[in-house]
PDB file of N, CA, C and O in Angstrom:
ATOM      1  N   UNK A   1      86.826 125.684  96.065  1.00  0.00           N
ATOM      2  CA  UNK A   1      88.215 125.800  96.457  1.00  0.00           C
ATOM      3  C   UNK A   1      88.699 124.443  96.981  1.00  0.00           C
ATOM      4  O   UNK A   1      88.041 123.866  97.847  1.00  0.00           O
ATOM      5  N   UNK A   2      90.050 123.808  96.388  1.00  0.00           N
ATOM      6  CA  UNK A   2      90.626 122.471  97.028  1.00  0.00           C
ATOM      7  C   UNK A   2      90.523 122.955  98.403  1.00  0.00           C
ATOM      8  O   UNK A   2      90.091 124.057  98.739  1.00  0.00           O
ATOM      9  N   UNK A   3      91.101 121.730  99.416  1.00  0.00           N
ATOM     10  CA  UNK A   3      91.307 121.717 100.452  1.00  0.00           C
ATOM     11  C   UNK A   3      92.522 121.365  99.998  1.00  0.00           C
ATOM     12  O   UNK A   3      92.724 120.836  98.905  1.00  0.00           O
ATOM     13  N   UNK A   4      93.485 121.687 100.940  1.00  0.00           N
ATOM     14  CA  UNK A   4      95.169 121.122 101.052  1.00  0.00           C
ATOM     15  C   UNK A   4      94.876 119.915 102.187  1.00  0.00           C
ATOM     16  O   UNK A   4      94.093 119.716 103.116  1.00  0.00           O
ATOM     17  N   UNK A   5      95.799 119.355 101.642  1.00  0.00           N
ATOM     18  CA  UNK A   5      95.930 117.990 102.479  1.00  0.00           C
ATOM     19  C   UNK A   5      96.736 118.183 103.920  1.00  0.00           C
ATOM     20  O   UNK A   5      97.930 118.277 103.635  1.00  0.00           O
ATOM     21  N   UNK A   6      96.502 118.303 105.701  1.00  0.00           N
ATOM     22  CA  UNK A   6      97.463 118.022 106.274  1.00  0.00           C
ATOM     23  C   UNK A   6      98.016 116.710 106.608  1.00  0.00           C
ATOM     24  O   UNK A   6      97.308 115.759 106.940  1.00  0.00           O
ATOM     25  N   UNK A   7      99.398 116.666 106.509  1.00  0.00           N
ATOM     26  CA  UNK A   7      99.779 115.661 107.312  1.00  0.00           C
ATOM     27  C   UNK A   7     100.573 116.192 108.080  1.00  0.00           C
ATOM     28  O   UNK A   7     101.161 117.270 107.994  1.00  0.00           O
ATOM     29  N   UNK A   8     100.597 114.928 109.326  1.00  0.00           N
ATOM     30  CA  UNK A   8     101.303 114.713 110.859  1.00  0.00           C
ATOM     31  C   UNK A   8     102.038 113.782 110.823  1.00  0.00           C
ATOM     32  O   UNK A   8     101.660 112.623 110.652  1.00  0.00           O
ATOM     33  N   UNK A   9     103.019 114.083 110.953  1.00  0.00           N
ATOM     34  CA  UNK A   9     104.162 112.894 111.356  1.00  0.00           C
ATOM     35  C   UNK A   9     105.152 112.706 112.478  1.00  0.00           C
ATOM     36  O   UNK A   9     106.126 113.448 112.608  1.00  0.00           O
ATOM     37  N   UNK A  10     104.865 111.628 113.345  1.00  0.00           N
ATOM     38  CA  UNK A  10     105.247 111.022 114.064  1.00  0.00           C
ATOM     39  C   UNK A  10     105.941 109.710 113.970  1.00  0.00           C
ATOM     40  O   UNK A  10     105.991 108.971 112.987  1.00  0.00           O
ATOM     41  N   UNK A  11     106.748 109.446 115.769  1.00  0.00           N
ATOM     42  CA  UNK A  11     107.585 108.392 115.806  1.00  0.00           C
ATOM     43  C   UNK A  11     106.024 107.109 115.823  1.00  0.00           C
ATOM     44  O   UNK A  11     104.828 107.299 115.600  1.00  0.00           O
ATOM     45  N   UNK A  12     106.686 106.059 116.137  1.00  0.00           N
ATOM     46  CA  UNK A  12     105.335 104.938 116.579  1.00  0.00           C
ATOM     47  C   UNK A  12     105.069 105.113 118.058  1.00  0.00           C
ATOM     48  O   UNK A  12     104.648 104.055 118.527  1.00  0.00           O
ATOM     49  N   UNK A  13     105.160 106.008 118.891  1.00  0.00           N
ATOM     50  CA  UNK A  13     104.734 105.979 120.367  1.00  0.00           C
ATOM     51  C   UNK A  13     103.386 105.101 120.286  1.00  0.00           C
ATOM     52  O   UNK A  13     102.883 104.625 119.268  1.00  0.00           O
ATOM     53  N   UNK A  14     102.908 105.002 121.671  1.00  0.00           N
ATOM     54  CA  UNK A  14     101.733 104.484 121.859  1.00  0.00           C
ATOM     55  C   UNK A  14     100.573 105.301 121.896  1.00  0.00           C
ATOM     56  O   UNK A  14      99.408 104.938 121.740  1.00  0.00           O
ATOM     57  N   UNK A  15     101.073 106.606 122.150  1.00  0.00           N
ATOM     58  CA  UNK A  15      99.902 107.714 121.932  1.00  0.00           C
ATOM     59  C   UNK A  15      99.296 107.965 120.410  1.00  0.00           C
ATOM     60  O   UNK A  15      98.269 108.553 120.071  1.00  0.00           O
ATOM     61  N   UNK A  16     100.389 107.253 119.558  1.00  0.00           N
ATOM     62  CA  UNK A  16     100.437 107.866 118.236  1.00  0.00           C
ATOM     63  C   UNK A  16      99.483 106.498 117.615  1.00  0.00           C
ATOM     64  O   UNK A  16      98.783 106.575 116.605  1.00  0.00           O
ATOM     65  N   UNK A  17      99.581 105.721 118.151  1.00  0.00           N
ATOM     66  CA  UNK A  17      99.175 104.361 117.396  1.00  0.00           C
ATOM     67  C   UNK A  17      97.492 104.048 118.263  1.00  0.00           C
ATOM     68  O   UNK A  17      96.641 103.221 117.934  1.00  0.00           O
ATOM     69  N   UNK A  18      97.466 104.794 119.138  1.00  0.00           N
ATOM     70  CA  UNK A  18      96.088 104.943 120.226  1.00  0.00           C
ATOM     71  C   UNK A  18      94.698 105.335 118.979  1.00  0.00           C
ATOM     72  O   UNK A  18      94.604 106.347 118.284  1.00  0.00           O
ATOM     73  N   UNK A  19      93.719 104.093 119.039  1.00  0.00           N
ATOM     74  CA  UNK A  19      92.647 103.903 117.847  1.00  0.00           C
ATOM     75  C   UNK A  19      91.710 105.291 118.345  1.00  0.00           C
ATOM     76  O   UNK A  19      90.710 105.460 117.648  1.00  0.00           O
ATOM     77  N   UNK A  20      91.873 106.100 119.241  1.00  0.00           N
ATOM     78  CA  UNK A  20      90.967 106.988 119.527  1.00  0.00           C
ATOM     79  C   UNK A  20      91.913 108.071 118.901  1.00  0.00           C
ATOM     80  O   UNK A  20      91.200 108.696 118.116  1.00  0.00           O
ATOM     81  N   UNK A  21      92.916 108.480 118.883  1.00  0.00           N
ATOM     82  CA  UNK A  21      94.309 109.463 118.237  1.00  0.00           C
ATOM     83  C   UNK A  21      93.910 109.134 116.506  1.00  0.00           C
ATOM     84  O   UNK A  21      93.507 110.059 115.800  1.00  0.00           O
ATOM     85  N   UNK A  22      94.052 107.943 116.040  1.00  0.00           N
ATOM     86  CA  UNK A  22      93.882 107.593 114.882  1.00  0.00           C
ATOM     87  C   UNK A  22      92.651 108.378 114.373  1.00  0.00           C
ATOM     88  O   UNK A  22      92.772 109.399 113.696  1.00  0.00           O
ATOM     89  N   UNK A  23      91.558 107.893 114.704  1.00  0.00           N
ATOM     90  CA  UNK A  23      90.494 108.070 114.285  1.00  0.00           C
ATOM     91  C   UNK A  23      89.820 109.556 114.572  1.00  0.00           C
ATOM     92  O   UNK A  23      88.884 109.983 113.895  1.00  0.00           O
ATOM     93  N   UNK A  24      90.499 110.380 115.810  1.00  0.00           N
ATOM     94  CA  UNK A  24      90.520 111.778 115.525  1.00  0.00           C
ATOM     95  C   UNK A  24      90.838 112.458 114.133  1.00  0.00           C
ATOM     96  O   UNK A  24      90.155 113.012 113.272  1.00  0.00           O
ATOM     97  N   UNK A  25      92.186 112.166 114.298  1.00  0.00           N
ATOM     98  CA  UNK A  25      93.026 112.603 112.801  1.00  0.00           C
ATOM     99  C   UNK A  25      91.544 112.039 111.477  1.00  0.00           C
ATOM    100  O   UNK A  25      90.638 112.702 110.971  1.00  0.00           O
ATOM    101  N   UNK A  26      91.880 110.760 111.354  1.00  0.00           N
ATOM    102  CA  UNK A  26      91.221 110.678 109.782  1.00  0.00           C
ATOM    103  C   UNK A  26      89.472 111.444 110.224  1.00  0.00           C
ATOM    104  O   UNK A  26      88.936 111.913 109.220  1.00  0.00           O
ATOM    105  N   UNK A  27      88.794 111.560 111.268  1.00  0.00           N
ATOM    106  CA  UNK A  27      87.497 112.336 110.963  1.00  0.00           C
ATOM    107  C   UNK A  27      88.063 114.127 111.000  1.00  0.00           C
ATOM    108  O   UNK A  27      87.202 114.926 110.629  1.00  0.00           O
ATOM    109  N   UNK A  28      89.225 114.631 111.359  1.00  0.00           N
ATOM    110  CA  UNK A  28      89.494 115.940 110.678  1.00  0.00           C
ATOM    111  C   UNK A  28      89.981 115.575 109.035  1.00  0.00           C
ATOM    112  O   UNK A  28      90.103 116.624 108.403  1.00  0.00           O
ATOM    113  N   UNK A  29      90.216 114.615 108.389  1.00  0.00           N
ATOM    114  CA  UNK A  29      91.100 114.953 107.216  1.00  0.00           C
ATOM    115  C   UNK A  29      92.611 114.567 107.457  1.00  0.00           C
ATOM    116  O   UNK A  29      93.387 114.365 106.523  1.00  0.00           O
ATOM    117  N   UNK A  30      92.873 114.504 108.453  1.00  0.00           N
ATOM    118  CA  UNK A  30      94.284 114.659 108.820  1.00  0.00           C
ATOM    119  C   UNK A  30      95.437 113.188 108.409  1.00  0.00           C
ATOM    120  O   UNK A  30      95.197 112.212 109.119  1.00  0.00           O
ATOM    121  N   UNK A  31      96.483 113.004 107.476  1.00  0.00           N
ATOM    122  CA  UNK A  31      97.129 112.088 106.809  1.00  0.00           C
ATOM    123  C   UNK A  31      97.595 111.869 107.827  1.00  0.00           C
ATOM    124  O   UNK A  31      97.620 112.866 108.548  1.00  0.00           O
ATOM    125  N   UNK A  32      98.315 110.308 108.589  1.00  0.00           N
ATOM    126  CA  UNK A  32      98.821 110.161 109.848  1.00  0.00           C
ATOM    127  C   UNK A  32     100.183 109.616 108.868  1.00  0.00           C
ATOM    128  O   UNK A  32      99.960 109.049 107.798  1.00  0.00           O
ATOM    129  N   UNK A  33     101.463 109.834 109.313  1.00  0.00           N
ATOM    130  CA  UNK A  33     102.746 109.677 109.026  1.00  0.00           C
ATOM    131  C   UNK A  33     103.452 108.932 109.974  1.00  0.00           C
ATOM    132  O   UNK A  33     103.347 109.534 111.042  1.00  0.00           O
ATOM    133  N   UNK A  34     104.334 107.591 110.154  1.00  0.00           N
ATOM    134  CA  UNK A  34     104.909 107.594 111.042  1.00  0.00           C
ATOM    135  C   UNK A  34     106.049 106.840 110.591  1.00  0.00           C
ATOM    136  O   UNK A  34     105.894 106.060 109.651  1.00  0.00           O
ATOM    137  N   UNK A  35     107.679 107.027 111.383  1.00  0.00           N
ATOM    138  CA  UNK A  35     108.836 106.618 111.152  1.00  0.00           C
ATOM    139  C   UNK A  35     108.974 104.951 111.336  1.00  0.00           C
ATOM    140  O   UNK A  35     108.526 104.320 112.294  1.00  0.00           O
ATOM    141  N   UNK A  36     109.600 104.470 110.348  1.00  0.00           N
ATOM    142  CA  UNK A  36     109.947 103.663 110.397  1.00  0.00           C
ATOM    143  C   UNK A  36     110.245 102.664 111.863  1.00  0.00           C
ATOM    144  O   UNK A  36     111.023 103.155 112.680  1.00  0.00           O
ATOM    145  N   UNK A  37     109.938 101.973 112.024  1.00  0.00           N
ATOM    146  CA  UNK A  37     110.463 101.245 113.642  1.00  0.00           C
ATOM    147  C   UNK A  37     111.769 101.352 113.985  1.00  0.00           C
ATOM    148  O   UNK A  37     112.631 101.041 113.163  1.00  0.00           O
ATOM    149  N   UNK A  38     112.119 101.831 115.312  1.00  0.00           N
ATOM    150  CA  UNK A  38     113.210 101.729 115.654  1.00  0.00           C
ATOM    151  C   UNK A  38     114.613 102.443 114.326  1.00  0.00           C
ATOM    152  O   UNK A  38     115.804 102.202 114.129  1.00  0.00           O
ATOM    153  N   UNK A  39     113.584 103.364 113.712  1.00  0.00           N
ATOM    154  CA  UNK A  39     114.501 104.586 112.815  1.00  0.00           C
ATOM    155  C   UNK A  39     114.596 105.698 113.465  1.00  0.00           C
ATOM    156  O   UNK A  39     113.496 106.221 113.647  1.00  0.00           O
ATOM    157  N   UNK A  40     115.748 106.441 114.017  1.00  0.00           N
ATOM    158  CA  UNK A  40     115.886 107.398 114.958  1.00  0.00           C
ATOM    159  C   UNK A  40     115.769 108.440 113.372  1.00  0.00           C
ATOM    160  O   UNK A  40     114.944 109.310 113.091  1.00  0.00           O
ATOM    161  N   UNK A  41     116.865 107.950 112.624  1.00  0.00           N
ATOM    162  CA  UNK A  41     117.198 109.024 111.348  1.00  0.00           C
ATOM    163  C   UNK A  41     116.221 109.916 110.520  1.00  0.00           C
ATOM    164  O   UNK A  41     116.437 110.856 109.755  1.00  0.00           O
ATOM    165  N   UNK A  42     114.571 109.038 111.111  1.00  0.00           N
ATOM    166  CA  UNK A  42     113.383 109.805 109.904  1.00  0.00           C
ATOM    167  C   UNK A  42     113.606 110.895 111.085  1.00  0.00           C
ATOM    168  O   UNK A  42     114.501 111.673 110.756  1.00  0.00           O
ATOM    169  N   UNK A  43     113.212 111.103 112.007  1.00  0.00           N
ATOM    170  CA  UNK A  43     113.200 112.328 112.767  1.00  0.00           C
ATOM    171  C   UNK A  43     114.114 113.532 112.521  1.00  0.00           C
ATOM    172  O   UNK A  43     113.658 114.649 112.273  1.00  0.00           O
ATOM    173  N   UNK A  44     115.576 113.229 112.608  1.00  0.00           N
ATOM    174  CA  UNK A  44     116.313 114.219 112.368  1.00  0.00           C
ATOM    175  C   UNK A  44     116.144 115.370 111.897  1.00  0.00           C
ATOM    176  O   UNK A  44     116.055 116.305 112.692  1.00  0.00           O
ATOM    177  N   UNK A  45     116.055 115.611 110.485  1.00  0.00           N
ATOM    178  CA  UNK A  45     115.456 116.542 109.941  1.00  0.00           C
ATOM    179  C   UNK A  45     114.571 117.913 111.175  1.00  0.00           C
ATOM    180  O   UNK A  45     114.723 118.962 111.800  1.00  0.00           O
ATOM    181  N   UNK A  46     113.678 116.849 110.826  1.00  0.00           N
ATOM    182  CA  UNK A  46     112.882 117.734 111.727  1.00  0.00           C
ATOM    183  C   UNK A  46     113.329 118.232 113.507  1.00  0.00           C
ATOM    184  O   UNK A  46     113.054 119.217 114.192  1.00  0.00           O
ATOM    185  N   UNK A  47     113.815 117.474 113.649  1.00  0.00           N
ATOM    186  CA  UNK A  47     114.001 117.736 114.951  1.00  0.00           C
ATOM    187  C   UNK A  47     115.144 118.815 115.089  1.00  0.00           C
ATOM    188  O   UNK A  47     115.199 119.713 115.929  1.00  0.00           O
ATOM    189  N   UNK A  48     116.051 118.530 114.076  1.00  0.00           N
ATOM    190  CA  UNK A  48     117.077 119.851 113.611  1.00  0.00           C
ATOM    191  C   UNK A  48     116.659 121.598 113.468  1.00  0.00           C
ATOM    192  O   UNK A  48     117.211 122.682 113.660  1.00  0.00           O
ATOM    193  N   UNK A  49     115.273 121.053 112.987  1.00  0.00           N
ATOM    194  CA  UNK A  49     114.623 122.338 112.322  1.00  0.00           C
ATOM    195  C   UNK A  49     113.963 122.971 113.256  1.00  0.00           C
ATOM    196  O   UNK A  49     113.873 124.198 113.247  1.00  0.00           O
ATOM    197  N   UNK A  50     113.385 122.170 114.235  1.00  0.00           N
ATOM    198  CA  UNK A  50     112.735 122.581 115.885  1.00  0.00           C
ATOM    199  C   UNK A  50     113.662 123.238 116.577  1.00  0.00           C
ATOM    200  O   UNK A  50     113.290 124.139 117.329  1.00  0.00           O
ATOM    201  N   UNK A  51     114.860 122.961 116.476  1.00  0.00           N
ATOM    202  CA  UNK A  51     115.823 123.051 117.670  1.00  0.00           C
ATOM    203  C   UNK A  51     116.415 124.629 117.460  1.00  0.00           C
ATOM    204  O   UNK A  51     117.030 125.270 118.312  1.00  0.00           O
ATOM    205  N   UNK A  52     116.043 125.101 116.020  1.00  0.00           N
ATOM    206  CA  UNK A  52     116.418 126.298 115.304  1.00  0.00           C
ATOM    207  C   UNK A  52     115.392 127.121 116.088  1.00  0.00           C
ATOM    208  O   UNK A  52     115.721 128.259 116.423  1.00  0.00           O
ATOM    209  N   UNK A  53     114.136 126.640 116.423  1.00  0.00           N
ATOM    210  CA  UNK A  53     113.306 127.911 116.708  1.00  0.00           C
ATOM    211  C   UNK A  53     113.580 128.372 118.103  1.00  0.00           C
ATOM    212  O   UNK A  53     113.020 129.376 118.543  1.00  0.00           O
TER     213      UNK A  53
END
């Protein structure tokens, strides 16, 4: 059976860019995603879709 791929996507915080955070993610599998610098607009979306629940 494949595995499905996850990905996570985040802003660039410092938690997000933290080599111990990193390297969690890639030893689960986990694709790391992150917005453009100083792009508020990649978020939107999502943050629209949060705000629904």
């Amino acid at each position: 059976m494949e595995r499905e791929t996850l990905l996570i996507h985040s802003d660039q915080g410092r938690q997000y860019r933290a080599a111990d955070y990193r390297d969690l993610l890639r030893e689960q599998k986990i694709v790391c995603s992150m917005s453009a610098k100083g792009c508020c607009w990649d978020n939107s979306v999502v943050e629209s879709y949060f705000s629904t629940l």
